[in-house]
N, CA, C and O of each residue as an XYZ file, in Angstrom:
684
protein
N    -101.140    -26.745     31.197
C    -101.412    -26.520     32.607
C    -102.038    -27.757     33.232
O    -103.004    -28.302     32.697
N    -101.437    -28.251     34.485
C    -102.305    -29.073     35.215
C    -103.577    -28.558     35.916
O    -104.339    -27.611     35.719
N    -103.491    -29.714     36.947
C    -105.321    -29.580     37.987
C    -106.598    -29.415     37.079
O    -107.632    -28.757     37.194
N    -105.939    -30.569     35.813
C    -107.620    -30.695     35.319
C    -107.385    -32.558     35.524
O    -106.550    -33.256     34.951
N    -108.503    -33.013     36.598
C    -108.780    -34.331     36.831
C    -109.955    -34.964     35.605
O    -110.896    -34.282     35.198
N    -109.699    -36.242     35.187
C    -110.744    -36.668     34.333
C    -110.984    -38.062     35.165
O    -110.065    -38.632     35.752
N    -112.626    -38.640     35.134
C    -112.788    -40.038     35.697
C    -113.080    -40.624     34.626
O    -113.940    -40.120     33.904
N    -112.404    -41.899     34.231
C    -112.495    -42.822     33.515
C    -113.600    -44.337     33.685
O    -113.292    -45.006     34.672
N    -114.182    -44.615     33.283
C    -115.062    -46.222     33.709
C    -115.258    -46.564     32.250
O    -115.318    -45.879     31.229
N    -115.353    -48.090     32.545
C    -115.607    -48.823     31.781
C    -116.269    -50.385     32.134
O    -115.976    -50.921     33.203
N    -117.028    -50.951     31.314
C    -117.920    -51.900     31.972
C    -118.325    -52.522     30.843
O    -119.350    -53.190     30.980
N    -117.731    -52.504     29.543
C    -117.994    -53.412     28.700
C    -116.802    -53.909     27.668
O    -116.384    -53.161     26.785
N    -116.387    -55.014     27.832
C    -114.993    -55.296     26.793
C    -113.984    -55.899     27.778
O    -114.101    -56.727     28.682
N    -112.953    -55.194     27.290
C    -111.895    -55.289     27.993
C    -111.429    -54.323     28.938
O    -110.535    -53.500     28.737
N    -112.119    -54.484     30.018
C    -112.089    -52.866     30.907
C    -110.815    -52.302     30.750
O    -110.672    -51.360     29.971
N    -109.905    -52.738     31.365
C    -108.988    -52.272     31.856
C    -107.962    -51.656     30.013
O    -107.222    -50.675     29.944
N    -108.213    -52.367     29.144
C    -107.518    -52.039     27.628
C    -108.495    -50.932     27.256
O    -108.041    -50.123     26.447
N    -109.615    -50.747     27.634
C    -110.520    -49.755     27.234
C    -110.153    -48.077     28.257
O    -110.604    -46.937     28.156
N    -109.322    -48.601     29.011
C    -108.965    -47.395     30.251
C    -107.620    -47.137     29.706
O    -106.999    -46.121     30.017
N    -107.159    -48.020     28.910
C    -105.443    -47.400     28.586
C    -105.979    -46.772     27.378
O    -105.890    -45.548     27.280
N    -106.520    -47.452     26.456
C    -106.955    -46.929     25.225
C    -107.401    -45.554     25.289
O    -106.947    -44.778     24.448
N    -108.342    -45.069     26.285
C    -108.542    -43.464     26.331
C    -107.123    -42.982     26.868
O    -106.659    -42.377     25.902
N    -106.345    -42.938     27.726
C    -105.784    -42.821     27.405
C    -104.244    -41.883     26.600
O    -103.518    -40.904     26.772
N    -104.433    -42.825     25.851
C    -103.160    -43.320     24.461
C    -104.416    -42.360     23.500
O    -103.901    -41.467     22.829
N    -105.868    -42.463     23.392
C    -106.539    -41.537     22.495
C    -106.098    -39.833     22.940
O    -105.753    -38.940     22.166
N    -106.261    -39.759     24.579
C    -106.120    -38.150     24.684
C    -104.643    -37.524     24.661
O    -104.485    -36.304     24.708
N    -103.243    -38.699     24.565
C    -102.518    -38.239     24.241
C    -102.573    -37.716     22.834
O    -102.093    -36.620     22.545
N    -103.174    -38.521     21.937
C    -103.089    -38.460     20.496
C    -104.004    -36.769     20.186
O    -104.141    -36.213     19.096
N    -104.475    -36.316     21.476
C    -105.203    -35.358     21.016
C    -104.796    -34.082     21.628
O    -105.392    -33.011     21.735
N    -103.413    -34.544     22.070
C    -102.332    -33.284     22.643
C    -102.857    -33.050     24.084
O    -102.854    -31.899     24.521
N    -103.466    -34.443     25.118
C    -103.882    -33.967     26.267
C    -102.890    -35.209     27.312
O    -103.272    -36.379     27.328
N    -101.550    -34.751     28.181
C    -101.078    -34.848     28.512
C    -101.201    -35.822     29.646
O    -101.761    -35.162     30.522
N    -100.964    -37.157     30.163
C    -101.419    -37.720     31.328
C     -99.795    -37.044     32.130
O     -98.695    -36.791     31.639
N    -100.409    -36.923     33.722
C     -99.279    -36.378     34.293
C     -99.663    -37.775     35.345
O     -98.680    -38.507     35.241
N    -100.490    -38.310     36.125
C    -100.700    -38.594     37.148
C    -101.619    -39.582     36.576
O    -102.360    -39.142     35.697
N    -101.751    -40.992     36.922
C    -103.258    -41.694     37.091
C    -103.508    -42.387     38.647
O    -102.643    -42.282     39.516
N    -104.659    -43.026     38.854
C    -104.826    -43.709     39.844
C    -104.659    -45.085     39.742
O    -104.443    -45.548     38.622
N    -104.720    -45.834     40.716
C    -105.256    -47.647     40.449
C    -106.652    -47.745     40.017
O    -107.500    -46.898     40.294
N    -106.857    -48.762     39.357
C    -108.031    -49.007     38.877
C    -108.961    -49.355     40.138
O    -108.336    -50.013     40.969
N    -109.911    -49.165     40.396
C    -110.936    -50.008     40.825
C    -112.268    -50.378     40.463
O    -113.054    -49.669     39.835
N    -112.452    -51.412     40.854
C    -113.446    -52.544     40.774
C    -115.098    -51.735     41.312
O    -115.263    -51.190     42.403
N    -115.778    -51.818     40.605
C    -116.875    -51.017     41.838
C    -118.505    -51.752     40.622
O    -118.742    -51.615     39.422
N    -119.007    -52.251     41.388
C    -120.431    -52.621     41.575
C    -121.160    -51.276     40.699
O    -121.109    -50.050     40.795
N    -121.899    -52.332     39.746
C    -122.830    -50.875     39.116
C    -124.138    -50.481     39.153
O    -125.100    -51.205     38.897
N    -124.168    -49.362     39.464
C    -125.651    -48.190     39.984
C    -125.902    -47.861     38.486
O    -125.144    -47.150     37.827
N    -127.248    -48.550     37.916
C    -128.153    -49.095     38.955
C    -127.264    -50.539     38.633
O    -126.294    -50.552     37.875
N    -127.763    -51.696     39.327
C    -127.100    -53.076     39.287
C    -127.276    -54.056     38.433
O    -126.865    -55.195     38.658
N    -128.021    -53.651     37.166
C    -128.262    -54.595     35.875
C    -127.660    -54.603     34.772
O    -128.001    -54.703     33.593
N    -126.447    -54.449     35.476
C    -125.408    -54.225     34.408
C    -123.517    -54.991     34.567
O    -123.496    -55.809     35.487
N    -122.803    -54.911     34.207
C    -121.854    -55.374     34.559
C    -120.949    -54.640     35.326
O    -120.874    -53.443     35.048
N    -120.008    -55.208     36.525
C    -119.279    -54.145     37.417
C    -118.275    -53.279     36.262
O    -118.113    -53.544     35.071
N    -117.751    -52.295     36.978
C    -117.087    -51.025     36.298
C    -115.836    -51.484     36.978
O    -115.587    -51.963     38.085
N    -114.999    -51.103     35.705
C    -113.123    -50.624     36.047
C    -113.356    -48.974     36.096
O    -113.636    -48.401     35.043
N    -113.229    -48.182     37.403
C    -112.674    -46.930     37.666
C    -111.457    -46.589     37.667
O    -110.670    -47.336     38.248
N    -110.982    -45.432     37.051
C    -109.875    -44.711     37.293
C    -109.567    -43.384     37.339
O    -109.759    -43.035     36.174
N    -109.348    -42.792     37.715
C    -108.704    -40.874     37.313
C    -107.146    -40.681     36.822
O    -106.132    -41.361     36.975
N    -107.406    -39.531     36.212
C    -105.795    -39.044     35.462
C    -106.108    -37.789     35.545
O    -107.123    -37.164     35.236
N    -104.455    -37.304     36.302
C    -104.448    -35.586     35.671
C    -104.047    -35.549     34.693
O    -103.511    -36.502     34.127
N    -104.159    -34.730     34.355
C    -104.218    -34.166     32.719
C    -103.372    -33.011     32.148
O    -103.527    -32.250     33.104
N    -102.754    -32.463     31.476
C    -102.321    -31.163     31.140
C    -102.521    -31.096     29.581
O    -102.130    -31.910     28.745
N    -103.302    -29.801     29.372
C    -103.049    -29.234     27.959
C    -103.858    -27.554     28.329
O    -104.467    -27.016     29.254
N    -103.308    -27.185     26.732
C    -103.852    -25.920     26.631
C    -105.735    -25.428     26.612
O    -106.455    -24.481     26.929
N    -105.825    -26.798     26.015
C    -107.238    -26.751     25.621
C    -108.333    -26.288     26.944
O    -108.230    -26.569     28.138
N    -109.323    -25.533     26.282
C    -110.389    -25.165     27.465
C    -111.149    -26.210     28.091
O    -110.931    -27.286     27.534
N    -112.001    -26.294     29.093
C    -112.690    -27.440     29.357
C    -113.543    -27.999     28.368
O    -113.718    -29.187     28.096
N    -114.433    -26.206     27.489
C    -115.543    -27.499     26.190
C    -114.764    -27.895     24.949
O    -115.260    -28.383     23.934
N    -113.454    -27.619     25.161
C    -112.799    -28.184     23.780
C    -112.449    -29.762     24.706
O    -112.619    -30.950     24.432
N    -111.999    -29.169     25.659
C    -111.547    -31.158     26.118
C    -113.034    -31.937     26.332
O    -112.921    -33.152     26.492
N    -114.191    -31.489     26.352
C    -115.547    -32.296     26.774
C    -115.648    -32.286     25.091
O    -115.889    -33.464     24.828
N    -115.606    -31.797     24.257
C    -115.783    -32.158     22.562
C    -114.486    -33.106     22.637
O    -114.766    -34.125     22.004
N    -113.059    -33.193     23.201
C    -112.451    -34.433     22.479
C    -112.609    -35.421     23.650
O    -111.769    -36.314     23.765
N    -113.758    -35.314     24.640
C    -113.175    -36.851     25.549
C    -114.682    -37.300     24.797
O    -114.793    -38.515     24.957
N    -115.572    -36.892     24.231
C    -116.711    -37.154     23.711
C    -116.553    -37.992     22.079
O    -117.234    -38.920     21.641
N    -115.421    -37.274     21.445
C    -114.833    -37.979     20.064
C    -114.578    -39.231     20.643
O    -115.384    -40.140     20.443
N    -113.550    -39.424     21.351
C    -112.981    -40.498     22.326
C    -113.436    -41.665     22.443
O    -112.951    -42.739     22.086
N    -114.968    -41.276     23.269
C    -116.199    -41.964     24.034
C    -116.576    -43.038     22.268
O    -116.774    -44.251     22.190
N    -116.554    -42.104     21.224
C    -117.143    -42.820     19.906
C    -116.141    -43.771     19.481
O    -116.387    -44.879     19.004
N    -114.784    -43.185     19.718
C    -114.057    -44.068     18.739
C    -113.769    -45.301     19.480
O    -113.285    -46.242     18.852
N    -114.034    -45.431     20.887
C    -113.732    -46.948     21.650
C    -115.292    -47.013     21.727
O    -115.574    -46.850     22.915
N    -116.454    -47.182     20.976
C    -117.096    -47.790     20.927
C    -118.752    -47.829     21.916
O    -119.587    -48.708     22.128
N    -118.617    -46.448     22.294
C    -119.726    -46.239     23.184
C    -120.834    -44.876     22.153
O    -120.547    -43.782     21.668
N    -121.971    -45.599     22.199
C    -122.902    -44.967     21.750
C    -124.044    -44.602     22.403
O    -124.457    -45.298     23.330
N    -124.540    -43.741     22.103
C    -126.128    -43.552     22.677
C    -127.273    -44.760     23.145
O    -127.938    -45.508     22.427
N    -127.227    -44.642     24.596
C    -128.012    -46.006     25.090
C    -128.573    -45.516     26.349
O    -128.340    -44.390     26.788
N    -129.312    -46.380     26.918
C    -129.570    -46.401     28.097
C    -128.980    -44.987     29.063
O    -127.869    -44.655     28.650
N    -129.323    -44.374     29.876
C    -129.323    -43.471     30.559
C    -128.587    -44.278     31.955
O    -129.196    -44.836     32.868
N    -126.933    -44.125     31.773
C    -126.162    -44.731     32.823
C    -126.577    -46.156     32.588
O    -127.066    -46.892     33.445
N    -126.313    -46.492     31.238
C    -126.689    -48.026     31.384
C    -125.162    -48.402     30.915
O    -124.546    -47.382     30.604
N    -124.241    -49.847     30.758
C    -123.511    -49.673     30.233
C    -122.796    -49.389     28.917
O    -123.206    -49.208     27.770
N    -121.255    -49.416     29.629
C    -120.553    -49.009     28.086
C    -119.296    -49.008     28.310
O    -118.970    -49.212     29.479
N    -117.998    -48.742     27.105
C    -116.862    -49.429     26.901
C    -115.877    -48.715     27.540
O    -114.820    -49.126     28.017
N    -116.590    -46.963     27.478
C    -115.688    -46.229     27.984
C    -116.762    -45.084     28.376
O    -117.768    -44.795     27.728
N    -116.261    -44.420     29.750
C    -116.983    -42.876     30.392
C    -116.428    -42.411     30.780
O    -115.940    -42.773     31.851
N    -116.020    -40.983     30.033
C    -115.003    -40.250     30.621
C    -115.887    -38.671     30.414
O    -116.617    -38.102     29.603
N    -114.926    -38.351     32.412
C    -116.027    -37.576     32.657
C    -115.034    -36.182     32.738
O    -113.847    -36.504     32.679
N    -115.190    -35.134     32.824
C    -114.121    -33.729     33.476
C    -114.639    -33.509     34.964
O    -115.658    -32.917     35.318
N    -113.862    -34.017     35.593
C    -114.231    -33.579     37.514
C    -114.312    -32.318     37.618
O    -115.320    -31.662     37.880
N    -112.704    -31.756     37.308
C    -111.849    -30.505     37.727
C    -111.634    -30.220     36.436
O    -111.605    -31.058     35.534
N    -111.425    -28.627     36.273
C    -110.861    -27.959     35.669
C    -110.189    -26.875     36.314
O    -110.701    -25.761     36.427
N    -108.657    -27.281     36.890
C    -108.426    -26.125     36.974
C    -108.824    -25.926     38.750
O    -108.962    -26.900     39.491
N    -108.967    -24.465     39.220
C    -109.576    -23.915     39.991
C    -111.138    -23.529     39.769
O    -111.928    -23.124     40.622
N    -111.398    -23.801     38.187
C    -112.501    -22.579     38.078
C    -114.128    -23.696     38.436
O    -114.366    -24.888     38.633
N    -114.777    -22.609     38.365
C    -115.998    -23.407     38.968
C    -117.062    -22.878     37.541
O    -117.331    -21.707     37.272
N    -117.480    -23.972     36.865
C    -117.929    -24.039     35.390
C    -119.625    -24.311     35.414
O    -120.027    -25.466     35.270
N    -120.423    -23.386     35.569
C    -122.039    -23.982     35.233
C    -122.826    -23.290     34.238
O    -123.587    -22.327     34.335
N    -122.304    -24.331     32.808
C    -123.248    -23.987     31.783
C    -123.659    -24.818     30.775
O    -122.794    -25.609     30.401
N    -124.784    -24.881     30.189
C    -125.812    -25.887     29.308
C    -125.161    -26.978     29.803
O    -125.558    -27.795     30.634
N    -123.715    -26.896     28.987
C    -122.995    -27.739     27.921
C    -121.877    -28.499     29.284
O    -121.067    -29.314     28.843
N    -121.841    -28.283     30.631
C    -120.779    -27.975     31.361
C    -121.104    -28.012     32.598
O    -122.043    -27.248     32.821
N    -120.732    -28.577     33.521
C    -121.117    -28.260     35.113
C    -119.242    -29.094     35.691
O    -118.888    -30.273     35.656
N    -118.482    -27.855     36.147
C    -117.286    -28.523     36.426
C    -117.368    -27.537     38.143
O    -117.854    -26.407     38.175
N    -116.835    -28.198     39.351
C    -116.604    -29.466     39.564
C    -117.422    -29.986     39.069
O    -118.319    -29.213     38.734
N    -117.723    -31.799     38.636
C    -118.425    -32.458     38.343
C    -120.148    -32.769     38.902
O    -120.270    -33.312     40.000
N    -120.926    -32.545     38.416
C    -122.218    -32.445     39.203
C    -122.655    -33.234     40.496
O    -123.095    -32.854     41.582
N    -122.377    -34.439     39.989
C    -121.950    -35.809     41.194
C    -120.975    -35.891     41.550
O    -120.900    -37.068     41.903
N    -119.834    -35.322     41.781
C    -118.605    -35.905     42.323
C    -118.671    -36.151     43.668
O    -118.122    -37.020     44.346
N    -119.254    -35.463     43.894
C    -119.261    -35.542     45.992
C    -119.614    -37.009     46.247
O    -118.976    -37.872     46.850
N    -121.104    -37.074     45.471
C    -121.803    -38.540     46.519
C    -121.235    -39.702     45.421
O    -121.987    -40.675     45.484
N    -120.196    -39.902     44.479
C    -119.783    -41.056     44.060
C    -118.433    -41.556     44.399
O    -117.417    -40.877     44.248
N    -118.460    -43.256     45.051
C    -117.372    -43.156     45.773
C    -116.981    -43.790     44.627
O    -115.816    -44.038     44.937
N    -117.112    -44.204     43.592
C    -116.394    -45.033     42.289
C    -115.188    -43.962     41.773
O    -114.005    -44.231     41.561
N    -115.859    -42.694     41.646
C    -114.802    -41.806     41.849
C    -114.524    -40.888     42.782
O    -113.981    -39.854     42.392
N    -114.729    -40.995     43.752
C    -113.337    -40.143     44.682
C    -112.223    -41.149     45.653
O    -111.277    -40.676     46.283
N    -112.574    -42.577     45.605
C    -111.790    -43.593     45.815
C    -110.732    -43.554     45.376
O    -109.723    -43.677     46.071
N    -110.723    -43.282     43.488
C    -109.591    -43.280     42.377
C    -108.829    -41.977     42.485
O    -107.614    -41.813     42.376
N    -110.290    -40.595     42.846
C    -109.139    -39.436     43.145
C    -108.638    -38.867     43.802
O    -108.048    -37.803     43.615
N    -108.871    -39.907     45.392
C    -108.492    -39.555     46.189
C    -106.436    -39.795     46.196
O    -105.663    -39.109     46.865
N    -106.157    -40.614     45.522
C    -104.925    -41.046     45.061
C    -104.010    -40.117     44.465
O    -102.785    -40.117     44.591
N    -104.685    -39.366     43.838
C    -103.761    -38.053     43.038
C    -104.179    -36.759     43.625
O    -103.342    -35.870     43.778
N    -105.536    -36.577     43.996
C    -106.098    -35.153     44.195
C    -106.393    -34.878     45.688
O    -107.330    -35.393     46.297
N    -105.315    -33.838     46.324
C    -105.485    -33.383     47.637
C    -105.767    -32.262     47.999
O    -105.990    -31.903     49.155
N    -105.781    -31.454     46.780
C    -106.177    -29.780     46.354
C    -107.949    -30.041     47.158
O    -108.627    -31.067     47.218
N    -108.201    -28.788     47.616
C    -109.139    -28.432     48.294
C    -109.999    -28.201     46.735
O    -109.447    -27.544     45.853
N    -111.260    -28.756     46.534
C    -112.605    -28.896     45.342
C    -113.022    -27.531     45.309
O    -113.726    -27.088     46.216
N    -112.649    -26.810     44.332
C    -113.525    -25.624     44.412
C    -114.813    -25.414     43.962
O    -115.356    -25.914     42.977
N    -115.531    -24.138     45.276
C    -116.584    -24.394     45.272
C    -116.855    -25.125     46.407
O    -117.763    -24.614     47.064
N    -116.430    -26.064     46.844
C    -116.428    -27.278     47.768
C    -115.758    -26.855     49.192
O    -116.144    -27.136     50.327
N    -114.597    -26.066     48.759
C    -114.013    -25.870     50.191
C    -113.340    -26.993     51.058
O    -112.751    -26.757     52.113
N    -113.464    -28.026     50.599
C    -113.350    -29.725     51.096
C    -111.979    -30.364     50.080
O    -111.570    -29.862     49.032
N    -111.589    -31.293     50.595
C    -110.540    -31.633     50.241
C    -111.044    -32.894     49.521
O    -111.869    -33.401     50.282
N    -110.917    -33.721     48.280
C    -111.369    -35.376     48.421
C    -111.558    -36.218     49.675
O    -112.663    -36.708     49.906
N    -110.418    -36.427     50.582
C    -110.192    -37.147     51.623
C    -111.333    -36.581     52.443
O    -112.164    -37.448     52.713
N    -111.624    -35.325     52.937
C    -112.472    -34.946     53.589
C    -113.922    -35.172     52.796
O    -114.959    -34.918     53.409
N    -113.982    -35.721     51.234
C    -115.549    -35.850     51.181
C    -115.504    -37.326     51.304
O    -116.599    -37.777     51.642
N    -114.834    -37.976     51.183
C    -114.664    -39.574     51.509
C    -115.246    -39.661     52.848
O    -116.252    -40.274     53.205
N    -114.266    -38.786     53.668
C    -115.107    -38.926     54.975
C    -116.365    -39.137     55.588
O    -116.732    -40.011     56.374
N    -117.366    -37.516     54.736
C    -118.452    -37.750     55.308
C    -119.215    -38.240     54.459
O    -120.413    -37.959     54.486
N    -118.639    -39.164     53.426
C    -119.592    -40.190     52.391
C    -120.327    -41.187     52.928
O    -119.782    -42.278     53.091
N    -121.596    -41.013     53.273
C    -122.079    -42.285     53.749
C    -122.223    -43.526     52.712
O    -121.978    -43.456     51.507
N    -122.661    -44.659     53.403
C    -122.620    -45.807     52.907
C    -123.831    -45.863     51.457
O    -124.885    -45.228     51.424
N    -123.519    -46.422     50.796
C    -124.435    -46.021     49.586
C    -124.954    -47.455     49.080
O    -124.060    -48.245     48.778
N    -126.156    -47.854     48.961
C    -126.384    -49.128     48.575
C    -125.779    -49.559     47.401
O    -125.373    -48.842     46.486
N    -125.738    -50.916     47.487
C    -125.076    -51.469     46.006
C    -123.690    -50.749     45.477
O    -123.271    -50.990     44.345
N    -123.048    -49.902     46.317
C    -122.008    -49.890     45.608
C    -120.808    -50.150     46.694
O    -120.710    -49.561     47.771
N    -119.770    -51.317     46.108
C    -118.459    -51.227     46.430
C    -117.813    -51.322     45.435
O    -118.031    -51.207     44.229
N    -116.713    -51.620     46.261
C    -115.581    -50.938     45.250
C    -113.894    -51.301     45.906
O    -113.491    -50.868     46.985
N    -113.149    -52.114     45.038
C    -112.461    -52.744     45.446
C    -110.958    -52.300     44.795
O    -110.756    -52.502     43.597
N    -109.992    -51.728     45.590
C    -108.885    -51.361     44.652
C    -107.780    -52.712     43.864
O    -106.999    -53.412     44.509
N    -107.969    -52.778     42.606
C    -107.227    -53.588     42.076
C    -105.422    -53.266     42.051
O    -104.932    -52.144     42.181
N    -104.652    -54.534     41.857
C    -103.333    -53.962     41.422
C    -103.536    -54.342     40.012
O    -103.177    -55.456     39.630
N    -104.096    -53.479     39.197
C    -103.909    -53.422     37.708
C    -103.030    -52.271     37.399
O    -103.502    -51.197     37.772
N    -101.973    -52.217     36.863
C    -101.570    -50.853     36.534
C    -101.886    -50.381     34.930
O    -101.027    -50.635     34.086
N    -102.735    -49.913     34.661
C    -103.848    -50.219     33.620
C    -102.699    -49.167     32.065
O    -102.761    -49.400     30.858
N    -102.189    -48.552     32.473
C    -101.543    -48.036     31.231
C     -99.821    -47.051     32.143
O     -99.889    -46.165     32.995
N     -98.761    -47.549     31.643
C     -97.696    -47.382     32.170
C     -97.385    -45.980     31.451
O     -97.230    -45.792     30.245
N     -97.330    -45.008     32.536
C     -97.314    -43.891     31.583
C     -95.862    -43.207     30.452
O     -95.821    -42.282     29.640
N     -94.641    -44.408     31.030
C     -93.388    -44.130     30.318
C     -93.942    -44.819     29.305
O     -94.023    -44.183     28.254
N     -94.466    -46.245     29.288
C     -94.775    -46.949     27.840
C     -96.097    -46.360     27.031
O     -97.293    -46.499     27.285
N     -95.565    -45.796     26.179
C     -97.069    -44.778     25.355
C     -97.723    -45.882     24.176
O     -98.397    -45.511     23.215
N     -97.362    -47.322     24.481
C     -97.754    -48.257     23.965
C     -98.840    -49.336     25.110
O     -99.530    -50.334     24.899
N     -98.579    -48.633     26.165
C     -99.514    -49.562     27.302
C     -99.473    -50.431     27.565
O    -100.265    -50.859     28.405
């Protein structure tokens, strides 16, 4: 099943090989890319760190949301991101926006995404694929872009990287 969105960043390595690499990992884990965005460029909150490659992908599989937050978390280990700093950087962050229609708040889980509204790093990327009204939200992406005000320290610049070709499952 589609209408599950995931946001991708990365800010240490090879950004953009670290954004195909997840990926080429969640195919390997029976999770379907249907859709991605362009990458973008975006300034990092807080700013002592190196800028971020953003992206989003829809997604399709059977799996529930905490089975896909247990494999985008395997994922997160095997390209090389470990326990650090609190939003400090790393190689790969992959987050679950959407699941679905359903609206998810528990321990382990908060879907829509807890921040999705006030981060434009991602709704820039999902505004590209995702026009479905946010449930819960009532709002469309485009319409939270709208009333996103200006946010210090962060821009965000759309690249033409086409960061993983989704016919080539070699990237």
């Amino acid at each position: 099943m589609s209408g599950i969105f995931l946001g991708l960043g990365s800010n240490l390595g090879d950004r953009a090989a670290n954004l195909c690499l997840a990926v080429q990992l969640l195919a390997e884990y029976g999770i379907e890319t249907l859709n991605k965005s362009s990458i973008w460029e975006t300034l990092p909150v807080p700013p002592d760190q190196p800028s971020f490659f953003n992206a989003c992908v829809e997604v399709s599989t059977n799996a529930s949301s905490v089975e896909i937050l247990d494999i985008v978390k395997e994922i997160e280990f095997i390209i090389g991101r470990r326990p650090s700093k609190h939003w400090g950087p790393r190689p790969i962050d992959i987050d679950i926006l959407l699941f679905r229609k359903e609206i998810i708040n528990s321990e382990k889980l908060t879907i829509p995404h807890v921040y999705l509204s006030s981060r434009p790093f991602v709704l820039l990327p999902l505004n590209e694929i995702c026009r479905d009204p946010i449930p819960g939200l009532n709002v469309t992406v485009p319409n939270l872009l709208s009333k996103l005000k200006y946010v210090e320290g962060v821009e965000a610049v759309r690249l033409g990287i086409d960061f993983c070709n989704l016919s080539d499952s070699s990237c």
